[in-house]
C-alpha positions in Angstrom: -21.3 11.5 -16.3 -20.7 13.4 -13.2 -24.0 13.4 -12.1 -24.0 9.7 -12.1 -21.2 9.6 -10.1 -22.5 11.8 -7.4 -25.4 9.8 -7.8 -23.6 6.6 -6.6 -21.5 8.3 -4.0 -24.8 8.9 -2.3 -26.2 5.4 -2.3 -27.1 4.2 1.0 -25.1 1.7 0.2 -21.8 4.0 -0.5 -22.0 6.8 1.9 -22.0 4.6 4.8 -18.7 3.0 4.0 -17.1 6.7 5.1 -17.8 6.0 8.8 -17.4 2.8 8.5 -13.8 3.0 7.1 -12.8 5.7 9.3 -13.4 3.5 12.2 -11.7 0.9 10.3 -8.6 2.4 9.9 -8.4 4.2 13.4 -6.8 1.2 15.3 -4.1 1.2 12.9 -2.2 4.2 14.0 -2.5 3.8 17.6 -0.2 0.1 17.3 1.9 1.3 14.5 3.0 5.3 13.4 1.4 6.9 16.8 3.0 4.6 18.8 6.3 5.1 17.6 5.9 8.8 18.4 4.7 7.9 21.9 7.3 5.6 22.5 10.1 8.2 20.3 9.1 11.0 22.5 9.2 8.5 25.9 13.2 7.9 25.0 12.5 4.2 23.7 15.7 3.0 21.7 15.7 2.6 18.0 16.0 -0.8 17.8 13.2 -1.6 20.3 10.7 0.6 18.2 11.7 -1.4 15.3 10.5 -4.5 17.1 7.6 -3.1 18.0 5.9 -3.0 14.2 5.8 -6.6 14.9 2.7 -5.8 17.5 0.7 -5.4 14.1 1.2 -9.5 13.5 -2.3 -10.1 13.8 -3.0 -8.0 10.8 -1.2 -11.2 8.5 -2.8 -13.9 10.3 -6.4 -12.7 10.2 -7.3 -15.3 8.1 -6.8 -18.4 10.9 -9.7 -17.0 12.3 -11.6 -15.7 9.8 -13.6 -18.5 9.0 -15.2 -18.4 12.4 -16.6 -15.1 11.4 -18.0 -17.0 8.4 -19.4 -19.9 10.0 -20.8 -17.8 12.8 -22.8 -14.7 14.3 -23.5 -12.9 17.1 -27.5 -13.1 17.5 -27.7 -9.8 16.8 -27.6 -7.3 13.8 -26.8 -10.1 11.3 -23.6 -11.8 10.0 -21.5 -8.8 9.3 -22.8 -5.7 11.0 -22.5 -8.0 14.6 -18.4 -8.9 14.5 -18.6 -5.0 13.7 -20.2 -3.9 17.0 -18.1 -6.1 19.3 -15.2 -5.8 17.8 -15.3 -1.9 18.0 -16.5 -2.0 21.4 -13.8 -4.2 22.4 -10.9 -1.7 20.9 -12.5 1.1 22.7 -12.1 -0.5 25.8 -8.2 -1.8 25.2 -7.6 1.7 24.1 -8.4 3.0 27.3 -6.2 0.8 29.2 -3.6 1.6 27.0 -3.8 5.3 28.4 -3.4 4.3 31.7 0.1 3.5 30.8 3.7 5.0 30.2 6.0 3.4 27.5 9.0 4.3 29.4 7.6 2.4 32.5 5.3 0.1 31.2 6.3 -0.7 27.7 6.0 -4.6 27.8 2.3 -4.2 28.9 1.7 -1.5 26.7 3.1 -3.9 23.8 0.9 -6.9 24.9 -2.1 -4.2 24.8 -1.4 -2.9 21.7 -0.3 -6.6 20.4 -4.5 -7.3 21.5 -5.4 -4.2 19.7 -3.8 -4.9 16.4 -5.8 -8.3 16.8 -9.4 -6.9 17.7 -8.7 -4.4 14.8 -7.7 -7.4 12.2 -10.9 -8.7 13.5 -13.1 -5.4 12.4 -11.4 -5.6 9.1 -12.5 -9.0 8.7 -16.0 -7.8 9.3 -15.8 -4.6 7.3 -14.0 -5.4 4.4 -17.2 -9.5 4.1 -19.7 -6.2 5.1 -18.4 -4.0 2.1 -17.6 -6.4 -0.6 -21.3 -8.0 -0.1 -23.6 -4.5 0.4 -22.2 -3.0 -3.0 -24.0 -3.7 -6.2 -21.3 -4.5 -9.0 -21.3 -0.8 -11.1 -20.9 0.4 -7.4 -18.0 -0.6 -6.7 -15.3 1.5 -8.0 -17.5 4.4 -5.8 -17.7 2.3 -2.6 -14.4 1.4 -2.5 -13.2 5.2 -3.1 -15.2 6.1 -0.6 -13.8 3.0 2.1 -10.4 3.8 1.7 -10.9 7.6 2.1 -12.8 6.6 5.3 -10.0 4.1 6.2 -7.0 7.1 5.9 -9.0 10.0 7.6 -9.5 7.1 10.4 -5.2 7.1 10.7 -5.0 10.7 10.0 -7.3 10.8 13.4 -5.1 8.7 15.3 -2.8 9.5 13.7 -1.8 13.5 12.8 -4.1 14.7 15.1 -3.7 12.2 17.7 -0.3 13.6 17.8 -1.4 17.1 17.9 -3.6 16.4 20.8 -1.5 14.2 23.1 1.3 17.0 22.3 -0.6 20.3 23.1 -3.9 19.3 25.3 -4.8 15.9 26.4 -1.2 13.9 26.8 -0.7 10.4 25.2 -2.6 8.6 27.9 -5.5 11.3 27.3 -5.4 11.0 23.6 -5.8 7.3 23.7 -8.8 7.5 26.0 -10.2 10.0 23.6 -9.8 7.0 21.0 -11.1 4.5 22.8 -14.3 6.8 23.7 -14.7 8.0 19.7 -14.5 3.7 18.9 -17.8 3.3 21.1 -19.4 6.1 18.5 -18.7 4.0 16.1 -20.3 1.0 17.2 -23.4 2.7 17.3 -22.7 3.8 13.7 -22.3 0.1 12.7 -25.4 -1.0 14.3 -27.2 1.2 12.1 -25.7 0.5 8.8 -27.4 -1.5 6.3 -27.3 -4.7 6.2 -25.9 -6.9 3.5 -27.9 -8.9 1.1 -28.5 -12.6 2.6 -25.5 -14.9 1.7 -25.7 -18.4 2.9 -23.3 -19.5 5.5 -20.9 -22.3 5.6 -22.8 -24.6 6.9 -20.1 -26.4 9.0 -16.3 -25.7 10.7 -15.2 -27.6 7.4 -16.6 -25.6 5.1 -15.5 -22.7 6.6 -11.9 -23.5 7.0 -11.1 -25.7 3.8 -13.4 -25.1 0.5 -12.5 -21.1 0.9 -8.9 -22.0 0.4 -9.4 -25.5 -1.9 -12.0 -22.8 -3.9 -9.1 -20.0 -4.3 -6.0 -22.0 -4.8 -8.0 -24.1 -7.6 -8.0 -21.0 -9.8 -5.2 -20.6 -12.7 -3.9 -17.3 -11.5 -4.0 -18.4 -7.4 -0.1 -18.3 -7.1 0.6 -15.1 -9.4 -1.8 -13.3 -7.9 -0.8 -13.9 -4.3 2.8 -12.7 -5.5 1.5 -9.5 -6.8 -0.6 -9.3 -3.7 2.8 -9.5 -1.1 4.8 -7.5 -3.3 2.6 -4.6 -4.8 2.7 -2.2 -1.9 5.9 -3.2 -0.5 8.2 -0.3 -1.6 5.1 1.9 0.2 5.9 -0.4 3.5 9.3 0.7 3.9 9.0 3.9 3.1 6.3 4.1 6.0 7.1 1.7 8.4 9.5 4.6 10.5 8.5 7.9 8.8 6.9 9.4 12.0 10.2 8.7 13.8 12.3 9.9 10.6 10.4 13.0 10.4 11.0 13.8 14.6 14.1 12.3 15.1 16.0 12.0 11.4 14.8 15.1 9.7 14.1 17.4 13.3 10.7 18.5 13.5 8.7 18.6 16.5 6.0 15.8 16.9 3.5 18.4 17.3 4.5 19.9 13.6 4.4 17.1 12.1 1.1 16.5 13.6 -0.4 19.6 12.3 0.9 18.6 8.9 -0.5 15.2 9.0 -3.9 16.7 10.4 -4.7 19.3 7.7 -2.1 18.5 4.8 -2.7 15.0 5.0 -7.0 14.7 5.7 -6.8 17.1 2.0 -4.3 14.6 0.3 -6.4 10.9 1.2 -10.0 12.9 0.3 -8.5 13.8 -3.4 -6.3 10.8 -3.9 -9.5 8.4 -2.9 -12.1 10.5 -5.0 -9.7 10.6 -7.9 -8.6 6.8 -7.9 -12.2 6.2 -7.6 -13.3 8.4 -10.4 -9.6 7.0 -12.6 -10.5 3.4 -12.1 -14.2 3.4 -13.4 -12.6 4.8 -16.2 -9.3 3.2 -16.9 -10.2 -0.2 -15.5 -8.9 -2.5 -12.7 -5.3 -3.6 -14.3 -4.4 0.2 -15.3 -5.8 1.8 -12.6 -3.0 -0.4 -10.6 -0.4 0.0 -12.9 -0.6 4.1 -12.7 -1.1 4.3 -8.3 1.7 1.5 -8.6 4.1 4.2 -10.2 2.7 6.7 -8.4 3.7 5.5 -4.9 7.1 4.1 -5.8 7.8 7.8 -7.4 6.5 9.5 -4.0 8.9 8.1 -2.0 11.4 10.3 -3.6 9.4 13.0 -1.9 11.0 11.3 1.6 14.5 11.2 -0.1 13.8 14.9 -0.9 13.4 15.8 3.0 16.2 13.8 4.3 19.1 15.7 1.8 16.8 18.8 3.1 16.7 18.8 6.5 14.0 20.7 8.6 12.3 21.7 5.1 9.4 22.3 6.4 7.1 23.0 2.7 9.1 19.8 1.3 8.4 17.5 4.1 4.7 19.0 3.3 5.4 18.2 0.1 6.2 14.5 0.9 3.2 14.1 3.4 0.6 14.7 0.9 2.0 13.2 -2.5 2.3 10.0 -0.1 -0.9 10.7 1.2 -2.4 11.1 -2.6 -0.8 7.6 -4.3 -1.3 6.0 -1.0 -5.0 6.5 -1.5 -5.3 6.0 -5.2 -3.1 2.4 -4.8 -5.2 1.3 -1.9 -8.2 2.3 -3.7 -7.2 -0.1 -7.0 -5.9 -2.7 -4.8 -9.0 -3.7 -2.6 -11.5 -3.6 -5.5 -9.1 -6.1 -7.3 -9.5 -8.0 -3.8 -13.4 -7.5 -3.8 -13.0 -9.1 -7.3 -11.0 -12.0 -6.7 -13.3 -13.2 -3.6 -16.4 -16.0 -4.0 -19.2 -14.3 -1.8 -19.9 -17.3 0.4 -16.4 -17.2 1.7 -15.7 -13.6 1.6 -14.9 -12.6 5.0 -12.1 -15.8 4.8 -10.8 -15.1 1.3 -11.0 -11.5 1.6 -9.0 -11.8 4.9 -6.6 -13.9 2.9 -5.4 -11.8 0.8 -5.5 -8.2 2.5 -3.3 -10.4 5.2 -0.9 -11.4 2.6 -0.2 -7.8 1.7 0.6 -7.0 5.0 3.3 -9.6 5.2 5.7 -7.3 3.9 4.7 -4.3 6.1 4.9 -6.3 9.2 8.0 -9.0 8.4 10.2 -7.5 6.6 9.7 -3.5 6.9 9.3 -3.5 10.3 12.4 -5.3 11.4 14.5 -4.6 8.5 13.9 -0.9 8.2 16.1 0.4 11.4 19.5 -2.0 10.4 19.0 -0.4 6.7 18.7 3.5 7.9 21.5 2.5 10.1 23.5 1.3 7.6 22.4 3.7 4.6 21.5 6.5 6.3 18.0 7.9 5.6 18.5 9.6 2.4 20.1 6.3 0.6 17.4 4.4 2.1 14.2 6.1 0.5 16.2 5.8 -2.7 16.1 2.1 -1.8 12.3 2.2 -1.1 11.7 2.9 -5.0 13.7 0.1 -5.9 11.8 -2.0 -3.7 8.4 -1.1 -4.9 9.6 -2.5 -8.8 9.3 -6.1 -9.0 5.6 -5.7 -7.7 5.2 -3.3 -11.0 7.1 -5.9 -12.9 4.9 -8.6 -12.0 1.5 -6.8 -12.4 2.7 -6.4 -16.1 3.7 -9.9 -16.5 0.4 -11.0 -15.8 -1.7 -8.0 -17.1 -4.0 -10.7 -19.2 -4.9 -12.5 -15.8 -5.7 -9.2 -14.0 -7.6 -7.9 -16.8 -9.8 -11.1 -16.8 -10.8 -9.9 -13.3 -12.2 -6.8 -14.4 
């Protein structure tokens, strides 16, 4: 049994998705947690670091545009692996200019960069996730999506922990998002080497693209239940995160750089045994189980955050809280985009799959964002991460309701 699973983790078409994902999830940090530091440590208000979560919009309206990566492809390096390469090549360059700036100076251009950053990243993502769901075989996919989403969180431990670490101690923030924007080039030389994906026929027209992908989903029995779960299942994991980087400098008084250093090693430790594990749990428990147990196991690790704001300047118990989020995080991702892989028709899969991941991100970016700084003003931080647990309950509750439907997916 373990040999087998080795086995797959080294399929060349498995082992790629680790580069792949960590490229895929480097963007994120640099418009959402990093940025906050930067702009925490720059003396930016509260209330205007609250609004700027909302740069990450793009992310929930990827799939407006998502059809166009469908319908069409760069002449190059085939439908997927193509979007990959410009896209990345793209965010390099924007991350560069973004170093040239100051958020204390400069924050509206810095927020219009970042706002274009957050939108060629949701445009990689698109990319990625058509480029993984159609390179896997099926009894691969538990494996490949293990190994995605530990790619995807070492990618915002990067820019995230350690981009901290370095802009604090050797390179500054405009430095460190240089360094980013130089490591996303890398990367698109990675992607142009990847394998490509199994030919899938392309929509053959701007109609096809942008209607039957929708008309196809919503046609389903389970379209409207699903898309519930879908909003609501990580959503007590959005507002827990949405300000931890500034709760842990400013609310719980740690030094950027420390928490950092935690992020960095804690952190990369954390996302490679909660990916592996989820991985190794789902081929065994199955798709709807698999979600039930990360599902409890994120809302739970939020008390870890409640833990450290009744503990102030703790610093093993904000440890603590880093890596059991860190651990669920990655087992919950992990169960959630193989129920997406399953739920999307591989003709349409880069505007279904966008879809749905875009949906889930309407709660990160609409109502965490915005609602999280008048709640910890109000609350107070400790009350708030008790809040967080609530939160996360009716997406539990609704997974159960329809376990039959999800189970059919399997």
């Amino acid at each position: 049994m373990i040999s087998e699973s080795i086995k797959k983790y080294l399929s060349p078409r498995v082992y790629p998705l680790l580069v792949l994902g960590i490229a895929s999830g480097l963007p994120l940090a640099l418009t959402g947690g990093t940025f906050q530091a930067w702009a925490t440590v720059a003396g930016v208000s509260l209330k205007q670091i609250g609004f700027l979560t909302l740069v990450g919009t793009a992310y929930t309206f990827k799939f407006l545009w998502a059809p166009l990566i469908d319908r069409y492809a760069p002449p190059f390096l085939g439908r997927r692996r193509s979007w990959m390469v410009v896209s990345q090549v793209a965010l390099g360059t924007v991350m560069l200019l973004m170093g040239l700036l100051n958020p204390a100076q400069d924050l509206i251009w810095l927020a219009l960069l970042a706002t274009t950053l957050a939108f060629l990243s949701a445009t990689q993502d698109i990319a990625f996730d058509a480029y993984s769901t159609e390179v896997l075989d099926k009894d691969e996919r538990a494996h490949g999506v293990a190994v995605r989403t530990l790619g995807y969180r070492i990618g915002m431990i990067i820019s995230g922990g350690l981009g901290i670490v370095l802009a604090e101690r050797w390179l500054g923030w405009g430095g460190m998002y240089m360094a980013m924007g130089c490591l996303m080039f890398v990367f698109a030389i990675c992607s142009a080497i990847a394998p490509e994906t199994r030919e899938v026929q392309a929509p053959r027209t701007l109609q096809e693209a942008f209607i039957v992908p929708f008309k196809e989903f919503f046609s389903r029995p389970e379209a409207l239940a699903i898309l519930m779960l879908i909003v609501l299942y990580k959503l007590g994991d959005a507002f827990a995160g949405a300000l931890s980087t500034t709760f842990l400098i400013r609310g719980a008084g740690f030094a950027a750089e420390t928490v950092g250093w935690v992020n960095k090693i804690l952190a990369v430790i954390a996302t490679i045994i909660g990916a592996l594990v989820g991985g190794a749990l789902m081929n065994k428990l199955g798709l709807y189980r698999s979600l039930m147990l990360f599902g409890v196991l994120q809302a739970v690790s939020n008390l870890a955050y409640w833990l450290v704001a009744i503990t102030p300047h703790n610093l093993p118990i904000m440890a603590l809280a880093v890596g059991l989020e860190n651990i669920s995080g990655g087992m919950g991702t992990t169960a959630f985009v193989a129920l997406v892989m399953g739920l999307c028709n591989s003709k349409y899969t880069a505007t279904q799959f966008a879809l749905l991941t875009a949906l889930s991100s309407v709660g990160r970016v609409f109502l965490a964002g915005p609602l999280t700084p008048p709640l910890v003003e109000s609350l107070g931080w400790p009350a708030f991460f008790l809040c967080t647990v609530l939160i996360a309950l009716p997406g539990l509750f609704l997974l159960r309701w329809h376990k039959a439907r999800i189970m059919a997916i399997e």
